[in-house]
C-alpha positions in Angstrom: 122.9 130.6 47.3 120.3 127.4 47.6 123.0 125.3 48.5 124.0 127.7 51.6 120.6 127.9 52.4 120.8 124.2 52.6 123.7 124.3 55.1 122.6 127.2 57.0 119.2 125.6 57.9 120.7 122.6 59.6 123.6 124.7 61.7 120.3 127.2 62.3 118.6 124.0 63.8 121.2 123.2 66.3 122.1 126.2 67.3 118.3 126.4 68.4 118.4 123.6 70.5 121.5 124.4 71.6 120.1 127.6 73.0 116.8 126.0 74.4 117.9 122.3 75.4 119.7 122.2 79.2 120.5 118.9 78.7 122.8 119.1 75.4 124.8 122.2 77.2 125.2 120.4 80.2 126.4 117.6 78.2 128.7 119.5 75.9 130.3 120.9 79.1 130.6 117.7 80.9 132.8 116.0 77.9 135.0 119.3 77.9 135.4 119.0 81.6 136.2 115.9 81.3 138.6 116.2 78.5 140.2 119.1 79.9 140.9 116.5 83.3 142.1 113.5 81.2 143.9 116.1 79.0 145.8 117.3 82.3 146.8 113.7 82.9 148.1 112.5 80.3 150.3 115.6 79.6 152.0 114.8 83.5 152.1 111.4 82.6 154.2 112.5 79.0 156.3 114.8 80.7 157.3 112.3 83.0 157.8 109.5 80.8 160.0 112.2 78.0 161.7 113.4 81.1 162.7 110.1 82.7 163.5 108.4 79.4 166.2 111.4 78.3 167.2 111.6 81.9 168.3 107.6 81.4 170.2 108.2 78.4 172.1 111.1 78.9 173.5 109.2 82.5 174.3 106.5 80.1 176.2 108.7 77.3 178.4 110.0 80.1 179.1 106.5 81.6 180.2 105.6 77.9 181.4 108.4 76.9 184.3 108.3 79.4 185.6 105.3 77.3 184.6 105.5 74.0 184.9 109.7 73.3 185.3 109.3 69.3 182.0 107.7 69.6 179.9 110.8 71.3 178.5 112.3 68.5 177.7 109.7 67.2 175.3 108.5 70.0 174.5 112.2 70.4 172.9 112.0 67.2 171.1 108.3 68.1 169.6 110.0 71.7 168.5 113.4 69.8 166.8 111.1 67.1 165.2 108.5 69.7 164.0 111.8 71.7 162.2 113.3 68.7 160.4 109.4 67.8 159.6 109.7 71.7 157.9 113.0 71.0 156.3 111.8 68.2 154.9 108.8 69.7 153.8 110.3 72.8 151.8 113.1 70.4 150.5 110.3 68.7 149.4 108.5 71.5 147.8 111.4 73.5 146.4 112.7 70.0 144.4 109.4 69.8 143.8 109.1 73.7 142.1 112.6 73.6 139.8 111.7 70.5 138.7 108.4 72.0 138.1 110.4 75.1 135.9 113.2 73.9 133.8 110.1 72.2 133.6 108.4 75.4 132.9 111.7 77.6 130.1 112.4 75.5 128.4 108.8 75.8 128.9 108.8 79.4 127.9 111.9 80.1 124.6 111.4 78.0 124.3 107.9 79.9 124.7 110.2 83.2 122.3 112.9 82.4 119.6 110.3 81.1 117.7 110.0 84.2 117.8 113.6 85.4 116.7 114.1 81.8 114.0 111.8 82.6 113.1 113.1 85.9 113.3 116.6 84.4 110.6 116.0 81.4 107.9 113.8 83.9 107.9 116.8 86.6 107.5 119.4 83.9 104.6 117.0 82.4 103.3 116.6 86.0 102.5 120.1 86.4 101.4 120.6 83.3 98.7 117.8 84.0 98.3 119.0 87.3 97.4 122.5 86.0 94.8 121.2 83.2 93.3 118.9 86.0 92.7 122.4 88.0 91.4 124.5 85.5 87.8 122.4 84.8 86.6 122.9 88.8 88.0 126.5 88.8 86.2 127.2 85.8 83.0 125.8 86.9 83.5 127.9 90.6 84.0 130.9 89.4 81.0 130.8 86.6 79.1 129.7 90.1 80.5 132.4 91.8 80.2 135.1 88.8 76.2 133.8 88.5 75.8 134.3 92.1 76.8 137.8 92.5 75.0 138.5 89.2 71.7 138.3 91.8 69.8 137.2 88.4 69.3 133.5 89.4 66.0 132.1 91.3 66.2 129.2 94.6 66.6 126.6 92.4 69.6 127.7 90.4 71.9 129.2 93.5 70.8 125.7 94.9 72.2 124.0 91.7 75.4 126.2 91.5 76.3 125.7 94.9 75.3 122.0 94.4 78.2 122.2 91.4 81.0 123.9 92.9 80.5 121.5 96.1 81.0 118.7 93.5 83.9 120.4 92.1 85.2 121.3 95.8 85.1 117.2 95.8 87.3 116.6 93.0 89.6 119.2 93.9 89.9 117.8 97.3 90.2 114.4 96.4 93.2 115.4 93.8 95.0 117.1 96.9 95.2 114.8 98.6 96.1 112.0 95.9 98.8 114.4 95.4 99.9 114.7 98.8 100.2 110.8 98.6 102.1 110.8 95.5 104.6 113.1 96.9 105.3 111.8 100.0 105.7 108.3 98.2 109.6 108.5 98.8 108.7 108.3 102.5 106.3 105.1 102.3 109.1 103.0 103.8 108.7 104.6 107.2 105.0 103.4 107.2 104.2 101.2 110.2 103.2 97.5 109.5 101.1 95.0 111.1 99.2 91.6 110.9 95.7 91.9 110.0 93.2 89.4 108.1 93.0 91.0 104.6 90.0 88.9 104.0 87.5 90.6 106.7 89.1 93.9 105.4 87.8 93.5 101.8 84.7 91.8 103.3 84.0 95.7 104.9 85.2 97.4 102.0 82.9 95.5 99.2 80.2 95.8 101.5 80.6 99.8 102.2 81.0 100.1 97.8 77.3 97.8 97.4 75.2 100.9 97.8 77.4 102.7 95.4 77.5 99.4 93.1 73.3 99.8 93.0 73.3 103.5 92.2 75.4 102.7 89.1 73.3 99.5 88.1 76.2 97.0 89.2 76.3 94.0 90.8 79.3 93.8 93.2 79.9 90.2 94.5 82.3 88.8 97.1 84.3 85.8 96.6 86.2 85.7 99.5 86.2 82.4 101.7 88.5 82.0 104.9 91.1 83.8 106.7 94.1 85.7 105.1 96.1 86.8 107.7 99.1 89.3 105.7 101.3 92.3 107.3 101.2 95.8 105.7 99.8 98.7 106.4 95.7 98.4 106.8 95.0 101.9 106.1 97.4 101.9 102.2 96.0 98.4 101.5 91.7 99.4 102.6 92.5 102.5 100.1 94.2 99.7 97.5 90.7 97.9 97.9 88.9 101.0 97.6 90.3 102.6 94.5 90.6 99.1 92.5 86.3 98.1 93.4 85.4 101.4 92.5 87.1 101.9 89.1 85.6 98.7 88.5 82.4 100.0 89.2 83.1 103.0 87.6 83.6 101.8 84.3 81.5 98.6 84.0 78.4 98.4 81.7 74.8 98.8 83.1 73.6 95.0 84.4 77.2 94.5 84.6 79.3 92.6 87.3 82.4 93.3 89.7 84.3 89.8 91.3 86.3 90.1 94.4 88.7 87.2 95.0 91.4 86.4 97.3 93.4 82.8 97.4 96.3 81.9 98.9 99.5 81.1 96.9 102.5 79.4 97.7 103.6 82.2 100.3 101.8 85.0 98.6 98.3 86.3 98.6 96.7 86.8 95.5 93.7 89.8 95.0 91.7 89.6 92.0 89.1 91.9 90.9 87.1 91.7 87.6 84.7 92.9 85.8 82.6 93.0 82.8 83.4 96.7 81.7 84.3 98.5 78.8 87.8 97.4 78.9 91.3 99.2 78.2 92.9 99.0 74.9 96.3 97.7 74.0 97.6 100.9 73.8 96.3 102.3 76.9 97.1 99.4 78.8 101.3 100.8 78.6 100.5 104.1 80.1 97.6 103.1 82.8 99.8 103.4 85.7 101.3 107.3 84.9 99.9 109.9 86.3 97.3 111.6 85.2 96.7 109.7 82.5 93.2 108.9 81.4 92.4 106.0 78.3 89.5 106.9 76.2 87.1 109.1 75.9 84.5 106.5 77.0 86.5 106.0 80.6 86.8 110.0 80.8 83.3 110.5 80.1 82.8 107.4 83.5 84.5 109.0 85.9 85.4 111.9 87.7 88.5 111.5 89.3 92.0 112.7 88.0 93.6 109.3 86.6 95.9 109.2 90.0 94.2 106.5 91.3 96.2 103.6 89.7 99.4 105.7 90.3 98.5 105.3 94.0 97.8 101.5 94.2 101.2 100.9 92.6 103.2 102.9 95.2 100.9 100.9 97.8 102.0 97.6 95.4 105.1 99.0 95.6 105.6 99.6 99.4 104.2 96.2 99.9 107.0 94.4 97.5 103.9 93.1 95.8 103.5 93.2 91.9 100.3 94.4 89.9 99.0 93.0 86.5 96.1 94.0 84.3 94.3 92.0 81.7 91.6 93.8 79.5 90.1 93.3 76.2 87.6 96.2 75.0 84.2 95.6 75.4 85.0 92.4 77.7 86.0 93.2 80.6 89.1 93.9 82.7 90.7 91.4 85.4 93.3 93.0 88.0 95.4 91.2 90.0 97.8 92.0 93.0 99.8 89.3 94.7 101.3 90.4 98.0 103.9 88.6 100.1 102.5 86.7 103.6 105.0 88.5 105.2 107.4 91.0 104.3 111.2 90.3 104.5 
């Protein structure tokens, strides 16, 4: 009785992810379609071969036999022996064919469903982030709300409720629309281009972030010298700028420091922005560009927004056929740098 146990727990186990795994059903059927086509084939092809080859000697016994009668049953028992090794071999043959077949439709069919797979588990993730992103503004709304109607509260605290689900209104408005970007990212290659100094642009942009920089006790400083004239699209590459200063910002150290840099290399211009912050650990440092995904509690507790800012600047990387690196040590400081082509080809 233990031993069946044994058995019957394993069988129980895959018939359960059988039942709840897509993926391993729509594998399971793809290697018995395709067995069933190859299966189709080679019986034609056996048929054909069997047919032909007793077709062949049965015109050849008659042509023979016309001479040489006493020798007709003797060569009738030669062709009826040669048919049955045909059969054999053929069953052999097709036996083996089939196997390696069912082996091979099952590893490419895995190889084919892979990516869907893939796909399949990130969307399913993505909402699931998407929906715990939501839940902390509705929350805080709707206790807003419920206090409101309560008519218990004085000025001050309908002032400070409304003050909180504005700042929630914020967040959610900001997310909507990072997710609007993100979604339309397949369609980025329509986006107009045009020549434009990328210098003077991040000139505007570091000077719009100092007053933010000075609320959070950072010192943001420009080193850009010269003229860097680039195509791409000003209004992807201002909110490139945008998002990388103020994560910099965001999670630097109190007296700490932001760099902006630009310099020109070979045919490619290079962005650099770094900071003395708290850093991103090893780990961390794998995942930074999915979705949603936020490093340690110490960079949660520094910012507000949803983690879908560095998704965005490496779709805007992306459209620009740029490439994006990050360097960061904890409690040292992290260095970003985005090279982007002169011009695109």
């Amino acid at each position: 009785m233990i031993q069946m146990a044994n058995i019957s727990k394993p069988f129980a186990r895959l018939v359960i992810n059988f039942k709840n795994n897509p993926f391993l059903r729509a594998r399971l059927k793809l290697t018995v379609y395709y067995t069933i086509g190859v299966f189709i084939i080679l019986l034609v092809y056996s048929l054909a071969v069997y047919g032909l080859f007793s077709k062949n000697i049965s015109s050849n016994l008659e042509y023979e036999g016309s001479d040489q009668e006493e020798n007709a049953n003797v060569e009738l028992q030669i062709i009826d022996k040669a048919q049955d090794q045909l059969q054999t071999i053929l069953f052999t043959v097709d036996g083996l064919v089939i196997i390696l077949i069912i082996i091979f439709s099952y590893y490419l069919s895995g190889k084919t469903l892979k990516p869907i797979e893939i796909s399949y588990k990130r969307q399913k993730k993505f909402v699931a982030d998407t929906a715990h992103e939501l839940r902390t503004p509705l929350a805080v709304m709707k206790t807003g709300a419920e206090a409101t109607l309560s008519g218990n509260g004085n000025k001050d605290e309908y002032k400070k409720l409304t003050q909180d689900s504005l700042e929630e209104i914020n967040i959610l408005s900001s997310m909507v629309d990072d997710l609007l970007f993100l979604a339309h990212s397949d369609d980025l290659k329509k986006v107009e281009f045009s020549k434009f100094d990328l210098g003077k642009l991040a000139h505007k942009q570091i000077e719009l972030m100092n007053p933010y920089a000075g609320k959070k006790n950072v010192t943001l400083r420009d080193n850009i010298q010269g003229e860097f004239q680039i195509d791409g699209n000003k209004i992807y590459l201002k909110r490139l700028l945008v998002n990388l200063i103020k994560n910099a910002i965001d999670y630097n150290k109190p007296q700490g420091e932001v760099v902006v840099s630009l310099q020109k290399k070979k045919q490619q211009i290079e962005l650099k922005i770094a900071d003395t912050g708290i850093g991103i650990s090893k780990n961390d440092l794998e995942h930074i560009f999915d979705r949603f995904y936020k490093a340690d509690q110490a960079r949660v507790r520094q910012s507000s927004g949803a983690g879908l800012g560095l998704s965005i600047i490496q779709e805007i990387v992306a459209l620009h056929n740029g490439k994006i690196d990050i360097k960061s040590e904890l409690d040292k400081g992290t260095e970003i740098i985005v090279n982007l082509p002169l011009k695109l080809i």
